[in-house]
C-alpha positions as CSV (number, residue, x, y, z in Angstrom):
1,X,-1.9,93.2,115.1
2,X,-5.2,93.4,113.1
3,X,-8.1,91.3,114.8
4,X,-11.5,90.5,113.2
5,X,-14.7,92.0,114.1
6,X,-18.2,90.4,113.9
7,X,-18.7,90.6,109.6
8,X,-21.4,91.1,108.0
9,X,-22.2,89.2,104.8
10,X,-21.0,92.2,102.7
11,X,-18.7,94.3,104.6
12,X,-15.8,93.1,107.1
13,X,-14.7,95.4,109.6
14,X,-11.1,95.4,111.6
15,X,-9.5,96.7,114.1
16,X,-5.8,96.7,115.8
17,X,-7.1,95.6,119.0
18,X,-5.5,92.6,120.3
19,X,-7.8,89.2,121.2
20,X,-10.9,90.4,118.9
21,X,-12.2,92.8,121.4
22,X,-14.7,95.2,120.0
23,X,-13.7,98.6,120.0
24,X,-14.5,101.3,122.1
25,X,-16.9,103.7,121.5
26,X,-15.2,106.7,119.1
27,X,-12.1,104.1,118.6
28,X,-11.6,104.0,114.6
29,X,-12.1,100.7,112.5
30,X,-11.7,99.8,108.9
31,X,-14.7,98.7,107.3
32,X,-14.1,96.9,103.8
33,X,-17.0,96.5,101.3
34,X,-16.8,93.3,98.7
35,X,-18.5,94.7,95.6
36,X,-19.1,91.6,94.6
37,X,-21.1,90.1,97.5
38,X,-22.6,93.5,98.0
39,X,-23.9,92.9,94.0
40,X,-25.5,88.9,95.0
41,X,-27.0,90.5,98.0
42,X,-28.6,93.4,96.0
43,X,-30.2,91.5,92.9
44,X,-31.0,88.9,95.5
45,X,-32.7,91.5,97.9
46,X,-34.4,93.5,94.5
47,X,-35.5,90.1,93.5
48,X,-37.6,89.5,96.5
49,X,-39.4,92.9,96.1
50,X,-39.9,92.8,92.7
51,X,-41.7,88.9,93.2
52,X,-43.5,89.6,96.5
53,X,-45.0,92.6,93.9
54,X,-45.9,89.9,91.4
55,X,-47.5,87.9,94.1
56,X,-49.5,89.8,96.4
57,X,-51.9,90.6,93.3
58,X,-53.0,87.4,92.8
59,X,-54.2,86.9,96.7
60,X,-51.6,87.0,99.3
61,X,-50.2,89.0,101.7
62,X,-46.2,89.1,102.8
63,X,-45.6,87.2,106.1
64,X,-41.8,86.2,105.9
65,X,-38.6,86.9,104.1
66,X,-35.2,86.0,103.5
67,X,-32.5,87.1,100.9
68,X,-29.6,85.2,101.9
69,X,-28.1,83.5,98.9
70,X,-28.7,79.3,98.7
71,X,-32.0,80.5,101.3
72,X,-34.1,83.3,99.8
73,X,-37.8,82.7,100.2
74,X,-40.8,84.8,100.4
75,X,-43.7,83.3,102.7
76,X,-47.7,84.0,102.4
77,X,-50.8,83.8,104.1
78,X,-53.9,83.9,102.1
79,X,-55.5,86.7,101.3
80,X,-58.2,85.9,98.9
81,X,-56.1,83.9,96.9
82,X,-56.0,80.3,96.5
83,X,-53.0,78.1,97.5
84,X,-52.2,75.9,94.5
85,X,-52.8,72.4,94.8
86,X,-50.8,69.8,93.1
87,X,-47.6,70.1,91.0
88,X,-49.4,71.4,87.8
89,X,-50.9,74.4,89.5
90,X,-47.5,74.9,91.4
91,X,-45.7,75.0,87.8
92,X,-49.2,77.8,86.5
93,X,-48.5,80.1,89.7
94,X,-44.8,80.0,88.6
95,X,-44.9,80.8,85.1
96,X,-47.5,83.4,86.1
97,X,-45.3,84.8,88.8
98,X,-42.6,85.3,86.6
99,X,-44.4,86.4,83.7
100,X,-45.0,89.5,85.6
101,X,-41.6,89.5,86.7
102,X,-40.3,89.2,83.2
103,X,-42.5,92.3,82.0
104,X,-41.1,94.6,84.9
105,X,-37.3,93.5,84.3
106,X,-37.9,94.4,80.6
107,X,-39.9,98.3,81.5
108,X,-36.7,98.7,83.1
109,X,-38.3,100.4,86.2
110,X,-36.2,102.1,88.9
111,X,-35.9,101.3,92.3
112,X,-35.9,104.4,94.7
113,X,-35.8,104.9,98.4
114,X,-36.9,107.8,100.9
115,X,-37.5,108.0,104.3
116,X,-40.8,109.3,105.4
117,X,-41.8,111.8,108.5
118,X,-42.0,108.9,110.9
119,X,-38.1,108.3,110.3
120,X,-39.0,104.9,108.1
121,X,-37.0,104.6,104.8
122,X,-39.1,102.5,101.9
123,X,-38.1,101.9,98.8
124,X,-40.4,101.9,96.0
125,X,-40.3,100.1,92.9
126,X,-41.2,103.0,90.4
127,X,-45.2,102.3,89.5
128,X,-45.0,99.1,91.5
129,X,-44.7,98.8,94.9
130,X,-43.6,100.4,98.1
131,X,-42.1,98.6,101.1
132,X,-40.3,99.7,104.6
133,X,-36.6,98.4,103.8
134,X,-33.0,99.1,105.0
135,X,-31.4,96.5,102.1
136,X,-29.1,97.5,99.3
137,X,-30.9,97.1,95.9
138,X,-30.2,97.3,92.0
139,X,-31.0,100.6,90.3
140,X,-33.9,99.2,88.1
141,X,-35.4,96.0,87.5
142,X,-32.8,95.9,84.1
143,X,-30.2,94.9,86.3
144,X,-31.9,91.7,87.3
145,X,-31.0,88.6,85.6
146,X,-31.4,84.7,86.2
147,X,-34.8,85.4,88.1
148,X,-36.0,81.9,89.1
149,X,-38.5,80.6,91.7
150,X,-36.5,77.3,92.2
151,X,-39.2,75.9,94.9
152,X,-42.7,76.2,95.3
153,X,-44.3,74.5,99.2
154,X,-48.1,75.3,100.5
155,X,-48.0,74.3,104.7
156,X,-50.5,75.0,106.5
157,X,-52.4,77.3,104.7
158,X,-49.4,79.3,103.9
159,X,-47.3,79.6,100.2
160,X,-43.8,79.4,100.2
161,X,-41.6,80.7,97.4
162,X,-37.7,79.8,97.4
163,X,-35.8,82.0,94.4
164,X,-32.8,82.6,92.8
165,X,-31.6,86.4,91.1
166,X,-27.9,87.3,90.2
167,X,-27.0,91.1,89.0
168,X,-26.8,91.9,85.4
């Protein structure tokens, strides 16, 4: 009999223990990766880098995250910036956000990652940015397609970006 292990989004793992019991420590397991969720998760993950590097230019600084697809948002605290007030400056911080974004999709620049003396592996967008990360990402900004920031919310004092990315 094949029982279940806890899943990740991306990967499912198994094991012939009986009643869902985790394995032992050494005891063997399948692990199964779904390209195909592994792809959603990577533009969508890529996406967030490549639009916190758009955004932290014009005044803010990174204070939250998620990638998870239907969910992904990037949250900011002020850092000489200005929150925009009112729907039409909402709709001018988007269109310059992805202006940027637009430009670095089309220069086709690579993502790379490395892990530095402390043991910390950050990926770098090439000529961009650099972040601490353990996600899987795209190889360049190319592969990125559907980029959209579907929500834009200021609460107190903070910006709140909720976007969209699929894989090319």
């Amino acid at each position: 009999m094949t029982s279940r292990l806890p899943a990740s989004p991306c990967a499912r793992a198994s094991s012939t223990r009986r009643g869902g019991d985790l394995p032992a420590v050494g005891e063997s397991v399948h692990v199964a990766i779904d390209p195909e969720v592994r792809r959603r998760h990577a533009a969508l993950h890529s996406a967030g880098h490549l639009l916190d590097a758009c955004v932290v230019p014009l005044g803010f600084v990174n204070v939250g995250l998620s990638h998870a697809p239907g969910q992904a948002f990037l949250l900011y605290d002020v850092d000489g910036g200005t929150l925009p007030d009112g729907e039409e400056a909402k709709a001018a911080l988007v269109e310059t956000v992805l202006d940027r974004a637009r430009e670095h999709v089309a220069a086709a620049l690579p993502f790379g990652a490395e892990v530095d003396a402390e043991g910390v592996r950050r990926v770098t967008i090439e000529g961009l940015q650099t972040d601490p990360c353990g996600g899987t990402h795209v190889r360049t900004t190319a592969d990125l397609t559907g980029l959209q920031i579907t929500r834009v919310r200021t609460k107190k004092g903070q910006l709140k970006l909720s976007y969209t990315a699929e894989h090319a």
